[in-house]
C-alpha positions as CSV (number, residue, x, y, z in Angstrom):
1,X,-5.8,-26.0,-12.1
2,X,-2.9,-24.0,-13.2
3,X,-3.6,-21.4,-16.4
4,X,-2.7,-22.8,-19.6
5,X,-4.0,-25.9,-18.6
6,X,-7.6,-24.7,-17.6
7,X,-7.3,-23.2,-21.5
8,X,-5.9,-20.0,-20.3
9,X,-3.7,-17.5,-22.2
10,X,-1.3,-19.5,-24.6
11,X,0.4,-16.7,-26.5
12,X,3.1,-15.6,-23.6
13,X,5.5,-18.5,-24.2
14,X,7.9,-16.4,-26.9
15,X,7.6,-12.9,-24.7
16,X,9.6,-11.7,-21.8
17,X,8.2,-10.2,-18.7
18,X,7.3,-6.4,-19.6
19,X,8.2,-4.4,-17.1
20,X,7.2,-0.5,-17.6
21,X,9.2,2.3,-15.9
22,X,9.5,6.1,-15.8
23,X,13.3,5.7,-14.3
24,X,15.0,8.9,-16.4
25,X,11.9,11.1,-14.9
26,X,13.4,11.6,-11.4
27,X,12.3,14.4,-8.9
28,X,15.5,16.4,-7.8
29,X,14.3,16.7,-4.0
30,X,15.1,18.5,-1.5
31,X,18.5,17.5,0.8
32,X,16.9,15.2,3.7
33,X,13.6,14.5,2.0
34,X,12.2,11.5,3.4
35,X,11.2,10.5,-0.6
36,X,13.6,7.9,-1.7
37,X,13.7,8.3,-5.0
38,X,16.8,6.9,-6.0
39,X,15.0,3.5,-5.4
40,X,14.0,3.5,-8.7
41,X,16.9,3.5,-10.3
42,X,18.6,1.0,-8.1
43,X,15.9,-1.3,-8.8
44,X,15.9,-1.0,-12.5
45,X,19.8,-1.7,-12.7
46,X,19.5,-4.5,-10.4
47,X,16.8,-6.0,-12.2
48,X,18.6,-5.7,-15.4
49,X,21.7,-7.3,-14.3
50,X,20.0,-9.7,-12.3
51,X,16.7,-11.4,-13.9
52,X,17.6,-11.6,-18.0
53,X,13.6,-13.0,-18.6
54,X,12.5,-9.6,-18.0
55,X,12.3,-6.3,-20.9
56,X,12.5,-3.1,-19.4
57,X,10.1,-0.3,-20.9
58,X,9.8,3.1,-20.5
59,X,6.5,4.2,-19.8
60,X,4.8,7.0,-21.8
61,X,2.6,9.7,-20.3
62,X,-0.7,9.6,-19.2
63,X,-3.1,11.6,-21.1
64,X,-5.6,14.3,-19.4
65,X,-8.4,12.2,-21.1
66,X,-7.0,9.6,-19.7
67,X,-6.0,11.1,-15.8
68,X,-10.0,12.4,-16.2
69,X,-11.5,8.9,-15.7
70,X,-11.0,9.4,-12.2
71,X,-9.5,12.9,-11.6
72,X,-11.4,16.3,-11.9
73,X,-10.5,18.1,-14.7
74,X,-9.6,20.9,-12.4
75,X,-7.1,19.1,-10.0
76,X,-5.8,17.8,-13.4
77,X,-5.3,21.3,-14.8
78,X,-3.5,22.4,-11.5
79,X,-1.7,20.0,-11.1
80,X,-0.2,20.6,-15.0
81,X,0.3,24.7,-14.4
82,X,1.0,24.6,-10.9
83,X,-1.6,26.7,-9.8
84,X,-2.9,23.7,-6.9
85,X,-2.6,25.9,-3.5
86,X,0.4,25.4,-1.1
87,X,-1.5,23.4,1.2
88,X,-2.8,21.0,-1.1
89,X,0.9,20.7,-2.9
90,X,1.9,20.6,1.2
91,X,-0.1,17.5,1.5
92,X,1.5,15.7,-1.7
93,X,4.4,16.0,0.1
94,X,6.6,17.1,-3.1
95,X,7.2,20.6,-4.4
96,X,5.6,21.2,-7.2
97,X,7.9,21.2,-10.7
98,X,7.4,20.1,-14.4
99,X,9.9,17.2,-13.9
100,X,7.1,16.1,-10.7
101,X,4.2,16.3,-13.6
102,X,6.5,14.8,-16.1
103,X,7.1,11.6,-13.8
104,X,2.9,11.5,-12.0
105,X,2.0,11.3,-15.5
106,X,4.1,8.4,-16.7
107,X,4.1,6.6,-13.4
108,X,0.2,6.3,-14.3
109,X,1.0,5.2,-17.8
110,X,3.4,2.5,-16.5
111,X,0.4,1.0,-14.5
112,X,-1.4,1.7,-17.9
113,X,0.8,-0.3,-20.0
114,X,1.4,-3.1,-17.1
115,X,-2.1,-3.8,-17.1
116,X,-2.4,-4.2,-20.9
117,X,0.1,-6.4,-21.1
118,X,-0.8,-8.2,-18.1
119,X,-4.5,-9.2,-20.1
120,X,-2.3,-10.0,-23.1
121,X,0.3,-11.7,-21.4
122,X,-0.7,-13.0,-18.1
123,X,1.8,-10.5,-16.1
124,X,3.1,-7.4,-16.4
125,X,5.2,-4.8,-13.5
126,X,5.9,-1.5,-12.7
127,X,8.8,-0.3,-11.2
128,X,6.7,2.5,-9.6
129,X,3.4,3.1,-9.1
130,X,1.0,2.2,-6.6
131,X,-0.2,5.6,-5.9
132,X,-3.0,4.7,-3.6
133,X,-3.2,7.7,-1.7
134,X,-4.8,10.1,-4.3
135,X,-8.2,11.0,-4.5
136,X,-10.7,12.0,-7.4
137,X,-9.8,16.2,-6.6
138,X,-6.5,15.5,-4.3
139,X,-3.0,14.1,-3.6
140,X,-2.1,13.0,-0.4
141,X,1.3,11.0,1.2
142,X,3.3,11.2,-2.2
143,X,1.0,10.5,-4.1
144,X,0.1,12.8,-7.2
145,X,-2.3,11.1,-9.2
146,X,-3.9,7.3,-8.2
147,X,-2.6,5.0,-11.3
148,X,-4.6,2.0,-10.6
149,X,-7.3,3.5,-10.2
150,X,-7.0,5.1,-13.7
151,X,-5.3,2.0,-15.1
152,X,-8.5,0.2,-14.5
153,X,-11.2,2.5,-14.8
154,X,-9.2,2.9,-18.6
155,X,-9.3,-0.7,-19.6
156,X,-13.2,-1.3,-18.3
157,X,-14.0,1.7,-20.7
158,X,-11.7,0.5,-23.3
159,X,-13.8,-0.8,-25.8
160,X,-15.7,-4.7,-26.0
161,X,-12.3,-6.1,-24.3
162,X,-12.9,-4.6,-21.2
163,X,-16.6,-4.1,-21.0
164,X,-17.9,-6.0,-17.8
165,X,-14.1,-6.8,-16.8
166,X,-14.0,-7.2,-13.0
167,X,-11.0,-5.9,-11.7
168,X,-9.7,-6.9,-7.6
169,X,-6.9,-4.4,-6.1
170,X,-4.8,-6.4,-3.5
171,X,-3.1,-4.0,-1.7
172,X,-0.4,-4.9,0.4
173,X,1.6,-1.7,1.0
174,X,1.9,-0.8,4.8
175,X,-0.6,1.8,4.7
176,X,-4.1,2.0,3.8
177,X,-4.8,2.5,-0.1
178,X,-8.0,5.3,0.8
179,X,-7.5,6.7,-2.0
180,X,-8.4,4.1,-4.0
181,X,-11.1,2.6,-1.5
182,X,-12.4,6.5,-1.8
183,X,-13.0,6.2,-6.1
184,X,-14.2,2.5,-6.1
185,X,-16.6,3.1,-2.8
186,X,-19.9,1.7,-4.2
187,X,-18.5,0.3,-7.5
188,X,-19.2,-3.4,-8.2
189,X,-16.8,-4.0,-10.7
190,X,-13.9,-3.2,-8.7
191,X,-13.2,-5.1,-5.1
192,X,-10.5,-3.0,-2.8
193,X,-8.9,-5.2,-0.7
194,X,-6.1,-3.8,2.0
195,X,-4.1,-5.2,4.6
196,X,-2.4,-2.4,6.4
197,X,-1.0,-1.0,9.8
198,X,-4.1,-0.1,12.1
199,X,-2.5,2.6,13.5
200,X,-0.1,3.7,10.7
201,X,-1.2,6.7,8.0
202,X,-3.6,7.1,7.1
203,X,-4.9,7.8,9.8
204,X,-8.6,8.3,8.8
205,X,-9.0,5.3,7.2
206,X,-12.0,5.2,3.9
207,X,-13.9,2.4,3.6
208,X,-12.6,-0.5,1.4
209,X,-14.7,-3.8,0.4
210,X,-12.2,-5.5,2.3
211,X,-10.0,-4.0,4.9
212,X,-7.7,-5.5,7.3
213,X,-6.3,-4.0,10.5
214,X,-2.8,-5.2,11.4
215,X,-1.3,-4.2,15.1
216,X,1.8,-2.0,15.3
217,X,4.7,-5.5,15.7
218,X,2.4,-7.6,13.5
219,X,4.9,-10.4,12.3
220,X,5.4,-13.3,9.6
221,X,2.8,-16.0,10.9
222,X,0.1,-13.7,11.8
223,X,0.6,-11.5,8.7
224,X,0.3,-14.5,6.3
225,X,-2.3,-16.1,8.3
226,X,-4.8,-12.8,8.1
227,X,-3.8,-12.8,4.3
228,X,-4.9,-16.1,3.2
229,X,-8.3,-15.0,5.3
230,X,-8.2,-12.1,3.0
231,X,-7.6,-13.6,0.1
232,X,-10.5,-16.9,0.8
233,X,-12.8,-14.0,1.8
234,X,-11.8,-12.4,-1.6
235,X,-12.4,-15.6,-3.3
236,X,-16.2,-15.8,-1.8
237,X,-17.2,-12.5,-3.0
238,X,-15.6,-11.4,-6.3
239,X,-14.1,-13.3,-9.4
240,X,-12.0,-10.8,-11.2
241,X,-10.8,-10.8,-14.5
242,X,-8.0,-8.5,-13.4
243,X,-5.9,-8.6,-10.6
244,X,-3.6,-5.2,-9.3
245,X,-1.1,-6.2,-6.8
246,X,0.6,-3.2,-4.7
247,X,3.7,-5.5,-3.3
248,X,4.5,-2.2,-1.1
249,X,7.8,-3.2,0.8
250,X,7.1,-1.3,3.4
251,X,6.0,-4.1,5.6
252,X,9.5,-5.2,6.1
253,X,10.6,-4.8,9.6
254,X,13.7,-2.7,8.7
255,X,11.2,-0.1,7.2
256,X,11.5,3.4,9.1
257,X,7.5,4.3,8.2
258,X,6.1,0.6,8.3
259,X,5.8,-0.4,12.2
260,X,5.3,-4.0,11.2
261,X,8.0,-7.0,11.8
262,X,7.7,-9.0,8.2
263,X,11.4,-10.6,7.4
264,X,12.4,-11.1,4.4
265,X,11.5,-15.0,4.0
266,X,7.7,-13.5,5.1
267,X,7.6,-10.6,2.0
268,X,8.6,-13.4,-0.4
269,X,6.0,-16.0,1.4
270,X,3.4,-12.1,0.7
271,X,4.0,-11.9,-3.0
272,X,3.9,-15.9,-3.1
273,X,0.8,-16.3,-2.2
274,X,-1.0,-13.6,-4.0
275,X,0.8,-14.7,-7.6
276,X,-0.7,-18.4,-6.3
277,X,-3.5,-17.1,-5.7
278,X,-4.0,-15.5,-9.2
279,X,-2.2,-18.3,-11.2
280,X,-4.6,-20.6,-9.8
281,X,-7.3,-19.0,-10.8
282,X,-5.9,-17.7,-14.4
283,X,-6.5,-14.3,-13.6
284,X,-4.0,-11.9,-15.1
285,X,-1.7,-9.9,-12.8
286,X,-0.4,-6.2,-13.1
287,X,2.3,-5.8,-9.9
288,X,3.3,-2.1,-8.8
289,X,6.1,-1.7,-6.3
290,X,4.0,1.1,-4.3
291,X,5.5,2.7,-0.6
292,X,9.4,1.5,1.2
293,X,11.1,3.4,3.0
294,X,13.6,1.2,4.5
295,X,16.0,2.4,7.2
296,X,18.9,1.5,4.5
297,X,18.0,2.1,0.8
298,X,19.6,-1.1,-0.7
299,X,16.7,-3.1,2.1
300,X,13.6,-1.3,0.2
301,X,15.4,-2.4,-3.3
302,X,16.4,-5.8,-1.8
303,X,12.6,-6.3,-0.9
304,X,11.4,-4.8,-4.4
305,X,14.0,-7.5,-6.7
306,X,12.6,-10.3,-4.8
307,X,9.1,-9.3,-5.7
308,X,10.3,-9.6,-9.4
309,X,11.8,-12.7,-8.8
310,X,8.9,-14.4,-7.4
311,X,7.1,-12.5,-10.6
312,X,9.4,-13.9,-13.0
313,X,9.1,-17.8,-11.7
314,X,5.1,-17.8,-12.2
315,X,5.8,-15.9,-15.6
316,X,8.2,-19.0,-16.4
317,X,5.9,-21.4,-15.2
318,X,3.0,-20.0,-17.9
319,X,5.3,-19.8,-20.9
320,X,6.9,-23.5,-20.1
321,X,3.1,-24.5,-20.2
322,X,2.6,-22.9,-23.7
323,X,5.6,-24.6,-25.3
């Protein structure tokens, strides 16, 4: 039974789709950096122009309170006065600046914020995020600090409103989200699921409560058919009261670092299913864009706006239900 009509949230119907960013908090990389972080910018000027139902807002930084739900206090630190080692920062993959703790901080807080809204609202975005690669004491593959990790290990401390709140991570970027299987490993309020190349980074894969194994090719009907497996066998074990979606675009056959064959038609059939999946079961939905790396720039984006757009139609659908 769709949300509002099994007596779900009924407040959403005057509010657009928040959508938290850290856009103006760019990394100046080095010439040839495989990082594409002009991305984010595209994306947030396409979505602007392109989907009016959704409000655009820029994310504040995370806290080292907040950063210490899930990170030592001494990665934390170093990672604040760049004193981390060279291999470590090596490892990140980004050289180490305050304009690179500036935007790891409020990439967090836009998963932070999306999240919040996402319990108040039904939905929320971020235009970034999806760090899934970080550790408790390390960054790995990009990834500085892990967002959703501290997003909901924030919220189920928060106070009587999240106390006991179950929160499932779908993660659909290309690559295995061990970092996040690596905090939540043993932890029965929070359900990892992945769906990632087998033989992609990383490639010592952690233990998730749920991972699947995709072969290097792996293409629209066998990709959806292993993810509504997933997402049955999700069903079975775990009824969240939060859902995190990593919509990484990095599936998409015209990715450079993705090795799987997903068209366009099958990312959109991806994110439709797992907002289905939610809506039906009135589970609130924070969506980070996570890893893409497309061969051309404007595909990554491309993939990233339709994600929004499938977003913005199940929004729509909740907030027609509440007039």
């Amino acid at each position: 039974m769709p949300c509002l009509e099994a007596g779900g949230p009924t407040a959403i119907h005057n509010r657009p789709v928040q959508v938290f960013h850290a856009t103006p908090f760019a990394l100046s990389l080095p010439a040839g950096h495989r990082f594409p972080m002009a991305k984010y910018a595209l994306l947030r000027d396409r979505l602007t122009a392109e989907l009016p139902g959704i409000v655009l807002i820029q994310a504040p930084p995370a806290t080292d309170a907040e950063l210490e739900r899930v990170h030592s206090r001494l990665y934390v630190r170093a990672i604040s006065d760049g004193s981390l080692d060279a291999k470590a920062m090596r490892e990140i993959g980004f050289p180490w600046s305050p304009e690179m703790v500036e935007r790891s901080r409020r990439s967090v807080g836009a998963t932070i914020g999306a999240c919040h809204a996402a319990l108040r609202d039904g939905g929320a975005g971020n235009i970034a995020g999806g760090t899934h690669h970080a550790t408790a004491d390390k960054g790995s593959g990009f990834c500085v600090f892990n967002d959703v990790a501290v997003a909901a290990r924030l919220i189920q401390g928060g106070g009587a409103a999240g106390a006991g709140l179950k929160v499932a991570v779908i993660d659909l970027d290309v690559h295995q989200g061990n970092g996040t299987a690596s905090i939540f490993r043993g932890d029965d309020q929070v359900f990892t699921l992945s769906l990632h190349g087998a033989k992609n980074f990383p490639f010592r894969k952690e233990a998730g409560d749920l991972d699947v194994d995709l072969p290097d090719g792996c293409c629209d009907p066998e990709y959806l058919a292993a993810l509504d497996a997933a997402l049955a066998e999700l069903a079975r074990r775990f009824e969240p009261g939060l859902v995190i979606y990593l919509a990484g675009a990095d599936p998409h056959e015209g990715d450079r670092l993705g090795r799987l064959k997903l068209t366009w038609d099958g990312l959109t059939e991806r994110d439709r299913r797992v907002f289905e999946w939610a809506w039906r079961r009135c589970v609130p939905l924070a969506f980070t864009m996570a890893g893409g790396y497309g061969t051309r720039i404007e595909d990554t984006v491309q993939a990233q706006v339709n994600t929004f757009a499938v977003a913005a139609g199940y929004f729509r659908r909740w907030r027609n239900l509440a007039r």
